[in-house]
N, C-alpha and C positions, 0 to 999 in steps of 0.2 A: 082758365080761359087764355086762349094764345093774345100774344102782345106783337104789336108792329113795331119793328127799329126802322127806322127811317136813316137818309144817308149821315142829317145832321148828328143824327142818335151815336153812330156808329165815328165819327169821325174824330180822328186821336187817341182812340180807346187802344188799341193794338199797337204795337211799335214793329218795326221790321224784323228784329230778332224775336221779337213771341213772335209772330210768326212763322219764321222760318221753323222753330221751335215746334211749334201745333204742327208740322206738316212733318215733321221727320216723326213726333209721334205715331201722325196716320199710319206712315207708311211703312213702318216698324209694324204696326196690325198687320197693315197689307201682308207683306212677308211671312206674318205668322197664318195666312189664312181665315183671318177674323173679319175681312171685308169684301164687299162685295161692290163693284164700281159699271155700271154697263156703260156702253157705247153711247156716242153724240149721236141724238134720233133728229136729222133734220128736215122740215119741209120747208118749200121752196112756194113763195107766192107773186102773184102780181105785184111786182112794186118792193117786196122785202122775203123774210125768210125767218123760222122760226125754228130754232134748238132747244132739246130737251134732253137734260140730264140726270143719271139717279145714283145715289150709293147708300150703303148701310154700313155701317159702322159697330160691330159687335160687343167689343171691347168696351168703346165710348158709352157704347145705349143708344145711338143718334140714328135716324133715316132723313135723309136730306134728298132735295128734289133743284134742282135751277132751269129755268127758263127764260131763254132772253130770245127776241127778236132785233130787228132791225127792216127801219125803212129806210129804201132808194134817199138819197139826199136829207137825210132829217137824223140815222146815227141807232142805235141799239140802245132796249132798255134789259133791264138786268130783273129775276126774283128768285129768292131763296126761299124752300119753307123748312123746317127744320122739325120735327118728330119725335118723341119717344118712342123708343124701340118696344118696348117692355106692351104696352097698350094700343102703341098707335097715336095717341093723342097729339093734335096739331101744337107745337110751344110757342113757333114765334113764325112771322113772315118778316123776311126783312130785304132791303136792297141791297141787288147785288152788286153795284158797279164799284162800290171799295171792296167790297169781298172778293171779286175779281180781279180788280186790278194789285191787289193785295198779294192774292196766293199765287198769280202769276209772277212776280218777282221773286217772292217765298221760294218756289220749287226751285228757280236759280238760285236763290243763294244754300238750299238744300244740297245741290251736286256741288257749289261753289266751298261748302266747306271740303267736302272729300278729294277737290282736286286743288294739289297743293301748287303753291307759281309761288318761285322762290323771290324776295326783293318788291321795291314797289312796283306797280302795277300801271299801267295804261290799259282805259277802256276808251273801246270803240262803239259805238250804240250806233243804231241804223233804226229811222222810225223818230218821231216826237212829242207821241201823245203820250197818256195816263201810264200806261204799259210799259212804255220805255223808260218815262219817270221810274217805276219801281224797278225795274231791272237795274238801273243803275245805284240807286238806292240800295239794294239788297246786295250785290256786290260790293257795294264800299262798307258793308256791314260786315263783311267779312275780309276781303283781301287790306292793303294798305293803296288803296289809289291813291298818286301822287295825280293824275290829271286823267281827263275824257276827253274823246272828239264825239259830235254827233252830226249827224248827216240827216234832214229829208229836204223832198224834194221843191218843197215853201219853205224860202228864205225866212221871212218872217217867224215860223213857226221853229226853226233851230235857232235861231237866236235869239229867241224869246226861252226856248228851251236853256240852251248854254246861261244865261242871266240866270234864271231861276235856280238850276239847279249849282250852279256854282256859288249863289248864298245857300242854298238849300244846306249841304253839303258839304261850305269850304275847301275849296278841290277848284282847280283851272279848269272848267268845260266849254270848251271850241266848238263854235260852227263851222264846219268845211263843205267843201262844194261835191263832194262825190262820194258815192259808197268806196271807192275805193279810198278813200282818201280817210275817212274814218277807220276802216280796219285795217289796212297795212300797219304791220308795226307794231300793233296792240297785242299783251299777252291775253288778254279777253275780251272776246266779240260778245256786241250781243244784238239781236236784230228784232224790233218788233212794230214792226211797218205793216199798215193798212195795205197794199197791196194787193192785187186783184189781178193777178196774171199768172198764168202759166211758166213766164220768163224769170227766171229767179234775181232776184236784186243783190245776193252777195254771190263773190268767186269765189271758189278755194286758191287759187292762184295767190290770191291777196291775203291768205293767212300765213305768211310766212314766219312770224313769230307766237302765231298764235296756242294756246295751250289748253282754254276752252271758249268752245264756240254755244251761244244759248239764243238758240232760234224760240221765238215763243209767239211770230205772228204766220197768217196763210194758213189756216188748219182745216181746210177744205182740201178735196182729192184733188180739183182741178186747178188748184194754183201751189208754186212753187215758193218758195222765201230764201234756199241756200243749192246752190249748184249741185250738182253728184260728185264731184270732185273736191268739197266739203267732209263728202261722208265716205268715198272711198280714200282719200288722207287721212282721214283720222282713225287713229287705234283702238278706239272705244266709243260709241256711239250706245247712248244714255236717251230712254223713253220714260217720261212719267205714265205712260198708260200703254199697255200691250198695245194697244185702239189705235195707237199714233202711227201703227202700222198701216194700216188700211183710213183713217183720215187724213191724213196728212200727203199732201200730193208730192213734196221732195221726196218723202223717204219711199214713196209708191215710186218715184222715178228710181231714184237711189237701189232700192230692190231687184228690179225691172232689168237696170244696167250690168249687176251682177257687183256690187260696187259694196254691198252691205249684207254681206255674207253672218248666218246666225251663229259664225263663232265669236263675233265681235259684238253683238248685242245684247243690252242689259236694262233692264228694268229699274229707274230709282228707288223703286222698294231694294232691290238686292244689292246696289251701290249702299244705301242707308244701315242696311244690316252686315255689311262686308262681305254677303255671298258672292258677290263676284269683285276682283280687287277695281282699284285704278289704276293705271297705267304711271308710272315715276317719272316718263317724260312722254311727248310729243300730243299730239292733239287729241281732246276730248272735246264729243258734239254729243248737245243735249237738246232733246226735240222738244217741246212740251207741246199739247195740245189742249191742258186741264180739263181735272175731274172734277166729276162730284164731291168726291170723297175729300179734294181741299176744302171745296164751298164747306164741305160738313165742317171740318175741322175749326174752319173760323168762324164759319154760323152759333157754334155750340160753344163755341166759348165767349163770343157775346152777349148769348144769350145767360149763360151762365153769369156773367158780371150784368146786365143791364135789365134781367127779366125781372126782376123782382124790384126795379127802382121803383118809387111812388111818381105819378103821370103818367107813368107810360100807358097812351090806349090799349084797348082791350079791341081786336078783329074785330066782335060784333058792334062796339060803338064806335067806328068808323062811318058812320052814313052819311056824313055830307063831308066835302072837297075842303069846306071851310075848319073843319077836323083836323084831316089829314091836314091840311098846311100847317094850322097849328102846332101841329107835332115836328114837323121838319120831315113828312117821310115823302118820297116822291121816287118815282122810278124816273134813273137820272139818266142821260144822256152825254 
């Protein structure tokens, strides 16, 4: 009978290098063929809007499903169900909002291992919620940060950011007052800012030292996160999902301009397997939009360590609210 992980369930179990670790496995399948990851299906409602996404996993045994929405003023919730391939059989539902915010850092520090910045490292993070946390988190998992700036546009909330993550981490991390002001200068940008506009919130102008750039917020057609001039400077422009082509409204600009030409584009499965190299110097931009096929990779291995613990509810004896709290699972915001 499938088991519910709730967030409390899930939380600590993973570290950011297994992670990143489960995700360069996926995408080693990918490459080989052994998966199958479809497009972001989204509708649009009164008030909010709801995504749905699907992958299988051949290799693994796994089919995984996520669905999140999000209401006007009140934020997104998250769900994973996770499958055997073999039968079909439902294993586990669990939350998705660490699993997300998880493999979204993960797939940075994924390209972050293959693109090499020689000496320590200054990051510039744009954005200061859950997402930006792990971006920087999985970059300092891999490069050597000696310091961070971060920028959004509530005071409050970058320096509450820069506090935390600089015990988080042990690492100087600064609130500054501008986008520009966080990425100038930095060998790695990373941007993953709520944003809701057309108007893109980083320049290329401002990457003047920059060596890789990890956009990983805006993943709607109609809103922008990095200029065209982002992605016609850089010598390699790196997609966790073909899809990110046509969801992603920078790189639909970036396309459009003639700026992202398909000799310069690559798939992080093919980064991962070295079918296409990385570049020894100058800038690399890495789009993500996330797949399913992350959610799998970390759905299934929680479920692996945590299905079989004694208490964990069973889906059908969930029937009252007082249950679920019991357990710690809630679709979290």
């Amino acid at each position: 009978m499938a088991v519910m992980l709730g967030y409390e369930a899930l939380r600590g179990v993973l570290k950011m290098h297994d992670v990143v670790d489960l995700l360069e496995q996926a995408l080693s399948h990918e490459a080989a063929g052994k998966t199958v990851v479809s497009p972001k299906f989204v509708t649009d409602f009164e008030g909010g809007a709801m995504r749905m996404l699907f992958a299988a996993d051949y290799q693994a045994g796994y089919l995984a499903t996520k669905a999140y929405h999000s209401i006007r003023g009140v934020g997104a919730r998250y769900v994973v169900t996770l499958y055997r391939m073999k039968d079909g059989e439902l294993l586990a539902l669990l939350d998705g909002q660490l699993i997300t915010d998880l493999r979204t850092g993960g797939a940075s520090g994924v390209i972050a291992r293959k693109v090499q910045v020689s000496g320590p490292v200054s990051v510039g993070v744009i954005g200061s919620g859950n997402q930006a946390r792990t971006q920087l988190e999985s970059l300092a998992s891999v490069y050597r940060v000696e310091s961070a700036a971060v920028y959004s546009p509530t005071a409050a909330n970058r320096e509450a950011y820069a506090r935390e993550m600089s015990a988080k981490l042990g690492i100087p991390v600064t609130a500054v007052g501008s986008a520009e002001a966080a990425a100038r200068g930095r060998e790695v940008v990373a941007t993953a800012s709520n944003s809701r506009s057309s108007e893109p919130i980083l320049r290329g102008a401002w990457l003047d030292r920059c060596r890789l750039l990890c956009a990983v917020g805006n993943t709607r057609p109609q809103f922008a996160e990095a200029d065209v001039q982002c992605f016609r400077d850089a010598r390699l422009v790196v997609v966790d999902s073909w899809h990110a082509m046509e969801e992603a409204g920078d790189l639909r600009q970036a396309v459009k301009s003639g700026a992202l030409p398909e000799a310069k584009r690559a798939s992080l499965a093919q980064i991962v397997t070295g079918a296409v190299a990385v570049p020894r110097d100058g800038l690399v931009a890495f789009k993500s939009v996330g797949t399913a096929l992350q959610d799998l990779a970390l759905a299934a291995r929680y479920y692996e360590l945590l299905g079989s613990r004694p208490g964990l509810p069973a889906c059908a004896d969930l029937a009252s609210t007082r249950q679920q709290a019991r357990f710690g699972f809630k679709l979290s915001t």
